[in-house]
mmCIF file of the C-alpha atoms, coordinates in Angstrom:
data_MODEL
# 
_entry.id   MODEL 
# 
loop_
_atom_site.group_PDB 
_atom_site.id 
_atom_site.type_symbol 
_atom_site.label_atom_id 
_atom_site.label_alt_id 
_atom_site.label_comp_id 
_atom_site.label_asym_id 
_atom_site.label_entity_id 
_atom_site.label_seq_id 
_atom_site.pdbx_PDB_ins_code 
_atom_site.Cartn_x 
_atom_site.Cartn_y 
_atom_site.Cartn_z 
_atom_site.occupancy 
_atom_site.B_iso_or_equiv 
_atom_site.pdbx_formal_charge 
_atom_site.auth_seq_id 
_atom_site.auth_comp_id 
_atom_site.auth_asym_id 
_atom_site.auth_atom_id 
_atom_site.pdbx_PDB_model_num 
ATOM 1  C CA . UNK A 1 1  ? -32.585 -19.299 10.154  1.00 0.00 ? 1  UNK A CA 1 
ATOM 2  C CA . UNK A 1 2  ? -31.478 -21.376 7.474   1.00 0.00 ? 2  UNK A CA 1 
ATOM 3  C CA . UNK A 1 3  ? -29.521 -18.204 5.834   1.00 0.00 ? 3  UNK A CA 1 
ATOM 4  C CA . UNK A 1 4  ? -27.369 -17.724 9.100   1.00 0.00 ? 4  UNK A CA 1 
ATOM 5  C CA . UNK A 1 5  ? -26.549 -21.715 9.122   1.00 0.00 ? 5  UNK A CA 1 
ATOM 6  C CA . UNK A 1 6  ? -25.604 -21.528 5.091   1.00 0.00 ? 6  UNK A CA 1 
ATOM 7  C CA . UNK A 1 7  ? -23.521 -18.176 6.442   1.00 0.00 ? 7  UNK A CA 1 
ATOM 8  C CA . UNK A 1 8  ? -21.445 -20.177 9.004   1.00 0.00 ? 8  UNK A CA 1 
ATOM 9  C CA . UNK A 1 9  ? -21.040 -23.326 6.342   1.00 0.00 ? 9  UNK A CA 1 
ATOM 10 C CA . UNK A 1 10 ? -19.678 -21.185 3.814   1.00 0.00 ? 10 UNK A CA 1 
ATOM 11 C CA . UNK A 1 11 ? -17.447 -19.454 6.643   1.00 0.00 ? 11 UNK A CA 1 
ATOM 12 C CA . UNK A 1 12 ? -16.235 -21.998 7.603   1.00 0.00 ? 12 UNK A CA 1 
ATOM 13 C CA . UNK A 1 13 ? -15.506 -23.953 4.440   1.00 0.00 ? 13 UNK A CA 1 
ATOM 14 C CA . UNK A 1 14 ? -13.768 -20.648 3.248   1.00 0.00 ? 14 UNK A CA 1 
ATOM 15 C CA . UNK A 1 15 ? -11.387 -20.735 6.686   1.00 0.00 ? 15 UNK A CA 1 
ATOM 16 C CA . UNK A 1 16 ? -10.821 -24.060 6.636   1.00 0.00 ? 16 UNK A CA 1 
ATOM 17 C CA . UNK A 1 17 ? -9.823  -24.319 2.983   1.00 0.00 ? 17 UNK A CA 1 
ATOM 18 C CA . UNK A 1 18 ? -7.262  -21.352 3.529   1.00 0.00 ? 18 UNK A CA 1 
ATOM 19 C CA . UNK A 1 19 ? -5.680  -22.560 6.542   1.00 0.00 ? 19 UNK A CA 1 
ATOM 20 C CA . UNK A 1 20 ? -5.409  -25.895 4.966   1.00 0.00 ? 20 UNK A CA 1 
ATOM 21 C CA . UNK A 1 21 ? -3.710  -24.397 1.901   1.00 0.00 ? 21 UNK A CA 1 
ATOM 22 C CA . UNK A 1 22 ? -1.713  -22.145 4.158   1.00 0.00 ? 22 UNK A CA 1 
ATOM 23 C CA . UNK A 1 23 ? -0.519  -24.962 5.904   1.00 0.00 ? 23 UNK A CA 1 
ATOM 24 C CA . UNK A 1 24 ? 0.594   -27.038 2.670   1.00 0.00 ? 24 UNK A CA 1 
ATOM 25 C CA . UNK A 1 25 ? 2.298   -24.153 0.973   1.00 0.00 ? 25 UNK A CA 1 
ATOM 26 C CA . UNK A 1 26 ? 3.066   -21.098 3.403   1.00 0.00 ? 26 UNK A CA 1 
ATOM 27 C CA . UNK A 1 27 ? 5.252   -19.816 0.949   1.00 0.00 ? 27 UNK A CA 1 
ATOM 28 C CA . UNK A 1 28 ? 2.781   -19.292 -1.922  1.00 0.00 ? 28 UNK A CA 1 
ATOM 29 C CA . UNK A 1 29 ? 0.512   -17.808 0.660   1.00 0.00 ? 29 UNK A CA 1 
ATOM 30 C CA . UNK A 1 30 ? 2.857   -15.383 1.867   1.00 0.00 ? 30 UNK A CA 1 
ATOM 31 C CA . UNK A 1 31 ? 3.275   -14.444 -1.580  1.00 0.00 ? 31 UNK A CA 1 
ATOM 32 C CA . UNK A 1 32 ? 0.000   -13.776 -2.001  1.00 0.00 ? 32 UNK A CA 1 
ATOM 33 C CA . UNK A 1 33 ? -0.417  -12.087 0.828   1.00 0.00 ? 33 UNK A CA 1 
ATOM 34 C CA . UNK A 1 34 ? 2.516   -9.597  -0.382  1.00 0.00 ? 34 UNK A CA 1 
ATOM 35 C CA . UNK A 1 35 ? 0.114   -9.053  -3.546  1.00 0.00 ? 35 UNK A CA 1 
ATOM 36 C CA . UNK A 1 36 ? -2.495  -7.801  -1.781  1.00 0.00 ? 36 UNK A CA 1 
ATOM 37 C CA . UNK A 1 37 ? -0.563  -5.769  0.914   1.00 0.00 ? 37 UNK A CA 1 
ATOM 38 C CA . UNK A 1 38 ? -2.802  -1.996  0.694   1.00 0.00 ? 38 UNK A CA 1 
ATOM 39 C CA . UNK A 1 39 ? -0.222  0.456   0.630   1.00 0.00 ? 39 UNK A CA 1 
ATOM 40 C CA . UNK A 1 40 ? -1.530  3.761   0.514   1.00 0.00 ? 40 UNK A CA 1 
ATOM 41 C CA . UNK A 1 41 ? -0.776  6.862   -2.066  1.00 0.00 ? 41 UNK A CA 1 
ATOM 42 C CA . UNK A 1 42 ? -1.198  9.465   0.176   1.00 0.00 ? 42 UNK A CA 1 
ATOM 43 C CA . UNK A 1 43 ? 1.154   9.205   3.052   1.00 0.00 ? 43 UNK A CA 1 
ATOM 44 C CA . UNK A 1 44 ? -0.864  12.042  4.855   1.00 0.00 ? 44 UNK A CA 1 
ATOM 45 C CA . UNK A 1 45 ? -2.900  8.622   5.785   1.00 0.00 ? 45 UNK A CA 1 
ATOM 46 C CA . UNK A 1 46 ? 0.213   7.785   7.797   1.00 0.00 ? 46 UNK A CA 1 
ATOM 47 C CA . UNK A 1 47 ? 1.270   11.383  9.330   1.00 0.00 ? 47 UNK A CA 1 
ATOM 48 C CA . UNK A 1 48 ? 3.964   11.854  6.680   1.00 0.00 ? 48 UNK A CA 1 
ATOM 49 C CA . UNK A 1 49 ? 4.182   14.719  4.112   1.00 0.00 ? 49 UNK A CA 1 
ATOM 50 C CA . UNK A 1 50 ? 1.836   14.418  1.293   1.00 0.00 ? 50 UNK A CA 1 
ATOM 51 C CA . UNK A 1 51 ? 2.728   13.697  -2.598  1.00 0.00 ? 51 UNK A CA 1 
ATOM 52 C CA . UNK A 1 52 ? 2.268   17.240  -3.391  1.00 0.00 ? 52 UNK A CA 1 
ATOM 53 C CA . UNK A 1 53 ? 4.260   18.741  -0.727  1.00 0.00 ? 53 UNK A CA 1 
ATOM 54 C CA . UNK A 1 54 ? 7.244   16.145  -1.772  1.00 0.00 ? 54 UNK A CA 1 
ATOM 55 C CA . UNK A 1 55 ? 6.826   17.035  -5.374  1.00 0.00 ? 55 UNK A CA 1 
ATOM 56 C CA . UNK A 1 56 ? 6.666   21.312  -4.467  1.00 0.00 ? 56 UNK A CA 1 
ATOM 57 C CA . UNK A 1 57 ? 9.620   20.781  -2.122  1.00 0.00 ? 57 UNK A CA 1 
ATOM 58 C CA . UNK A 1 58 ? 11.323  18.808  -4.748  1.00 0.00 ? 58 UNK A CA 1 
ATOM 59 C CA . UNK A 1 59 ? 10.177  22.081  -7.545  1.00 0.00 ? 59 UNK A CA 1 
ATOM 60 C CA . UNK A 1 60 ? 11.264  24.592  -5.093  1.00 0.00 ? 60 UNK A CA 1 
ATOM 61 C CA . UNK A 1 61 ? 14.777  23.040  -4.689  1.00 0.00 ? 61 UNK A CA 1 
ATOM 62 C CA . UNK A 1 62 ? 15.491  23.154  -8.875  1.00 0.00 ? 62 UNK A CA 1 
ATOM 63 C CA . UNK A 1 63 ? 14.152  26.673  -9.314  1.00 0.00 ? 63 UNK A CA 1 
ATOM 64 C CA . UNK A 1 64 ? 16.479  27.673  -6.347  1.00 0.00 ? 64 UNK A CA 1 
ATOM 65 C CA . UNK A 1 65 ? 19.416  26.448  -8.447  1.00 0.00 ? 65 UNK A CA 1 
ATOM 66 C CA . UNK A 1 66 ? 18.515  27.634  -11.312 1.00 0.00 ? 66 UNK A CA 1 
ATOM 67 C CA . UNK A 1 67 ? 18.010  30.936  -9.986  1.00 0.00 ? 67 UNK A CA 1 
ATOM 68 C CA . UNK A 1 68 ? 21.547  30.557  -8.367  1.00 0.00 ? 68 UNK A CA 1 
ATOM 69 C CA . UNK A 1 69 ? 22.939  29.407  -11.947 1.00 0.00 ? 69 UNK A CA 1 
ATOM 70 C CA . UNK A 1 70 ? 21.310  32.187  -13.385 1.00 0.00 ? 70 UNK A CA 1 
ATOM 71 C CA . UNK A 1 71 ? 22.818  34.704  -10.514 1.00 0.00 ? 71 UNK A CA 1 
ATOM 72 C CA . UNK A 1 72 ? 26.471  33.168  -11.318 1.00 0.00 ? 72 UNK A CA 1 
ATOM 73 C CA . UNK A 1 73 ? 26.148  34.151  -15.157 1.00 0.00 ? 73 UNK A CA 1 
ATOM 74 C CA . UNK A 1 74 ? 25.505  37.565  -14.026 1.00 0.00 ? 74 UNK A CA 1 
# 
């Protein structure tokens, strides 16, 4: 019992010290915030093309010109 009332104490001292500090200086903790911001690496996460299919789309476009460079010499 004691653990749960030492739980909600340190929950609240944590909440009340943040919105206190975000209430002095919003702008430091919006810059924080913007620190911590999880972007992912994988954009697959998000529905969008992957890094590998980017980069092999990006591989597939040079080779094509340099095969059409090469075809030009001929």
């Amino acid at each position: 019992m004691e653990i749960k009332l030492l739980l909600k104490g340190l929950i609240a001292g944590a909440v009340l010290q943040y919105t206190s500090t975000a209430l002095a200086m919003p702008f430091e903790v919006g810059k924080l915030l913007l620190q911590v911001q999880w972007v992912p690496r994988d954009l697959s996460l998000l529905g969008g093309p992957t890094v590998r299919e980017e980069e092999y789309e990006e591989e597939a476009e040079v080779m094509a010109s340099l095969f059409i460079q090469e075809m030009g010499r001929d």
